[in-house]
C-alpha positions as CSV (number, residue, x, y, z in Angstrom):
1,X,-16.8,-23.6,21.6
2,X,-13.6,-21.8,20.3
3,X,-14.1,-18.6,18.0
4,X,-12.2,-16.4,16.0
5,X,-13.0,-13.5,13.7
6,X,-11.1,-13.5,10.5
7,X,-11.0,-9.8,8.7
8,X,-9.3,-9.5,4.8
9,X,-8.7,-7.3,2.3
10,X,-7.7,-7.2,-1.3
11,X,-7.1,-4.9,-4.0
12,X,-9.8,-6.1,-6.4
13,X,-13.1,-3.9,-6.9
14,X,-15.5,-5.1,-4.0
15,X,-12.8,-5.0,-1.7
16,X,-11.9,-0.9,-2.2
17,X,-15.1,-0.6,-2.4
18,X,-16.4,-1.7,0.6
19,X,-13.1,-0.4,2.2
20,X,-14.1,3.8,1.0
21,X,-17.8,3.2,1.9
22,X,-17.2,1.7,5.4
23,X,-14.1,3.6,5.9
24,X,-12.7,1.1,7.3
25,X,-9.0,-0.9,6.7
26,X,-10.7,-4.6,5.7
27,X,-13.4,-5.6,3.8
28,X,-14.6,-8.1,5.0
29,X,-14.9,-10.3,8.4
30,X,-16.4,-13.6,9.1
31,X,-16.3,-15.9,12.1
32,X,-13.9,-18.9,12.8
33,X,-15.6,-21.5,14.8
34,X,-12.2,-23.4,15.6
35,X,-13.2,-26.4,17.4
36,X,-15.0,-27.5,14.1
37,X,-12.6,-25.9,11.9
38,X,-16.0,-24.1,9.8
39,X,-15.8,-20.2,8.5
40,X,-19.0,-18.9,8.2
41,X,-19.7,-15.9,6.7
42,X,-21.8,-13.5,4.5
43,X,-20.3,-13.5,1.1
44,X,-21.4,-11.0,-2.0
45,X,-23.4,-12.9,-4.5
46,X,-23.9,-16.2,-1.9
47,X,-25.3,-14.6,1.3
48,X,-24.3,-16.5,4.9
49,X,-22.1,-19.9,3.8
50,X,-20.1,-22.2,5.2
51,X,-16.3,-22.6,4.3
52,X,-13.7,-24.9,6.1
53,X,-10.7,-23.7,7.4
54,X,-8.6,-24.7,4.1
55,X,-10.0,-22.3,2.7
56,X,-8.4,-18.7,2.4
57,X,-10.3,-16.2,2.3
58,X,-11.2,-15.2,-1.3
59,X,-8.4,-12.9,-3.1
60,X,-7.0,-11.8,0.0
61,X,-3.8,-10.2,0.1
62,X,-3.9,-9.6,4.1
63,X,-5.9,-11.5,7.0
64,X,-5.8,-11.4,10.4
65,X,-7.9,-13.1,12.7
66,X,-8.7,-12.1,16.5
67,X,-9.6,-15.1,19.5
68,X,-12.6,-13.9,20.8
69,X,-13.7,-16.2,23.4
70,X,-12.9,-13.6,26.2
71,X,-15.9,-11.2,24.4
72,X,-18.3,-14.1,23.8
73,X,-20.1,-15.0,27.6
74,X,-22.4,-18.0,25.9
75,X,-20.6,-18.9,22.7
76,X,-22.7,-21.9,22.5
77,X,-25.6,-19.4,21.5
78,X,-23.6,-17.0,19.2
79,X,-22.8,-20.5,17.5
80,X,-26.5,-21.7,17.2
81,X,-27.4,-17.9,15.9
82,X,-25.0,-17.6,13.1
83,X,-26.0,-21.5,12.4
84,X,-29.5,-20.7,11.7
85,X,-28.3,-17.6,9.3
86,X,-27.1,-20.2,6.7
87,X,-28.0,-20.2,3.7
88,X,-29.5,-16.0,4.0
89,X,-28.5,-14.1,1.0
90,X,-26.2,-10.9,1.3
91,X,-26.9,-7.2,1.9
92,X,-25.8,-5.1,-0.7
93,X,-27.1,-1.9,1.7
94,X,-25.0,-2.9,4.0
95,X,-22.0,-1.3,1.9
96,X,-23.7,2.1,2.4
97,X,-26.3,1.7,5.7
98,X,-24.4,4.8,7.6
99,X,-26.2,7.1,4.6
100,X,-29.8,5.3,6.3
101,X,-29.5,6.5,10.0
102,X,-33.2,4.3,10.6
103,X,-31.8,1.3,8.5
104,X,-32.2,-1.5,10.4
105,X,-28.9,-3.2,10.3
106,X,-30.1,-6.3,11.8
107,X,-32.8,-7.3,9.4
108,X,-33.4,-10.7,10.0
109,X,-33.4,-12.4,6.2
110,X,-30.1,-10.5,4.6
111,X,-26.7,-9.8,5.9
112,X,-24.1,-7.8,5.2
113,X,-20.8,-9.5,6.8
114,X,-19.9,-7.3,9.9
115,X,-23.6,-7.2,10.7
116,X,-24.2,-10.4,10.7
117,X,-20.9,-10.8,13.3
118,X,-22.0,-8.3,15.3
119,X,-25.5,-9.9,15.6
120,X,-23.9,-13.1,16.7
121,X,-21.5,-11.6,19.3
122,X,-24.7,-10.0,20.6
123,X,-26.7,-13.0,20.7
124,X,-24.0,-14.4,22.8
125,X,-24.3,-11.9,25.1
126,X,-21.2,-9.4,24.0
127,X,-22.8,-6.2,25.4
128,X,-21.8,-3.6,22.3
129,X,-22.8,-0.5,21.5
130,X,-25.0,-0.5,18.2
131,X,-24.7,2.8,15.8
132,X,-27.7,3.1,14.0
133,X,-27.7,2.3,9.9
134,X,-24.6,-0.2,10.0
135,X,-22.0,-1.7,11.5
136,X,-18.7,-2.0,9.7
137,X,-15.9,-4.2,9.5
138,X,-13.9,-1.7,10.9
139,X,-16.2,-1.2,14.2
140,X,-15.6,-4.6,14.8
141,X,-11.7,-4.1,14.6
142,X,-11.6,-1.3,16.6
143,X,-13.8,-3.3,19.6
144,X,-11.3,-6.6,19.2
145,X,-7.8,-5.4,18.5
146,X,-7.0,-5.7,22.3
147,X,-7.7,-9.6,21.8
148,X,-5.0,-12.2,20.8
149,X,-4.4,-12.2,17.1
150,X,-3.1,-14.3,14.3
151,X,-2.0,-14.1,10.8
152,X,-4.4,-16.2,8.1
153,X,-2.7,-15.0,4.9
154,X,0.1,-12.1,3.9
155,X,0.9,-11.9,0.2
C-alpha cells in the first residue's frame, strides 16, 4: 500500500488560525492512500472521513503532498489504524495542546489532524519522537520534507 501525506493551507479563518497556534506553515495534513485513491482525514466539524482523490482539499490555496512509503515499515497496519479512526469526531484542543504539556495527544476517540497522522505512521512502525501536548502539522513537515513531493493544488 502506497501513501502520501497531503498538507494545505488557505487564507480563510480556521486555516490562520491553526497556522499562529501551531506555528506552523500549513494547516492542515491528511493521508493519501494512493493505491485506492481515498484521503482520509480529521476534518473540523466532521472528525476522521473519507474523501476520494477528486477532491481538493477544502479552500486551499497551496498543497503539497510527500510519498511516504520509505517512513512507513508495515503500511498495511498504518492503513488498518487510520481505517478504524473513521467516523471519530475532531479535536478542537488539538489547535492549542502545546499550552497542556500532560495532554494526551493520542486520545483514542478525537483527533486533531496531524495527531491522528502521526498516530498512524507510528502504528506502522515510523519510530518518531513524540513532544508531549501535541503534534503539529508542521512537526510532520519538518520530519518528511527529505521525501519525494508533489504539488495537489497552487492558486
Amino acid at each position: 500500500m502506497r501513501m502520501a501525506l497531503i498538507f494545505s493551507r488557505n487564507n480563510g479563518l480556521h486555516s490562520r488560525i491553526v497556522r499562529l497556534f501551531t506555528r506552523s506553515e500549513w494547516s492542515h495534513v491528511e493521508v493519501l492512500l494512493i493505491n485506492s485513491e481515498l484521503i482520509i482525514g480529521a476534518e473540523p466539524g466532521e472528525g476522521v472521513i473519507v474523501n476520494d482523490l477528486d477532491r481538493e482539499p477544502p479552500g486551499s490555496t497551496v498543497a503539497v503532498g510527500v510519498v511516504i512509503d520509505r517512513l512507513v515499515p508495515n503500511p498495511e497496519r498504518a492503513t488498518d489504524f487510520l481505517i478504524a479512526q473513521i467516523g471519530k469526531k475532531y479535536d478542537w484542543t488539538g489547535l492549542i495542546g502545546w499550552l497542556f504539556k500532560g495532554r494526551n495527544w493520542q486520545e483514542p476517540n478525537k483527533w486533531f489532524c496531524s495527531e491522528l497522522v502521526a498516530a498512524m505512521l507510528i502504528a506502522g512502525g515510523h519510530e518518531m519522537k513524540v513532544k508531549t501536548g501535541s503534534v503539529s502539522p508542521q512537526d510532520l513537515w519538518d520530519m518528511t520534507r527529505s521525501q519525494p513531493h508533489f504539488v495537489v493544488a497552487n492558486k
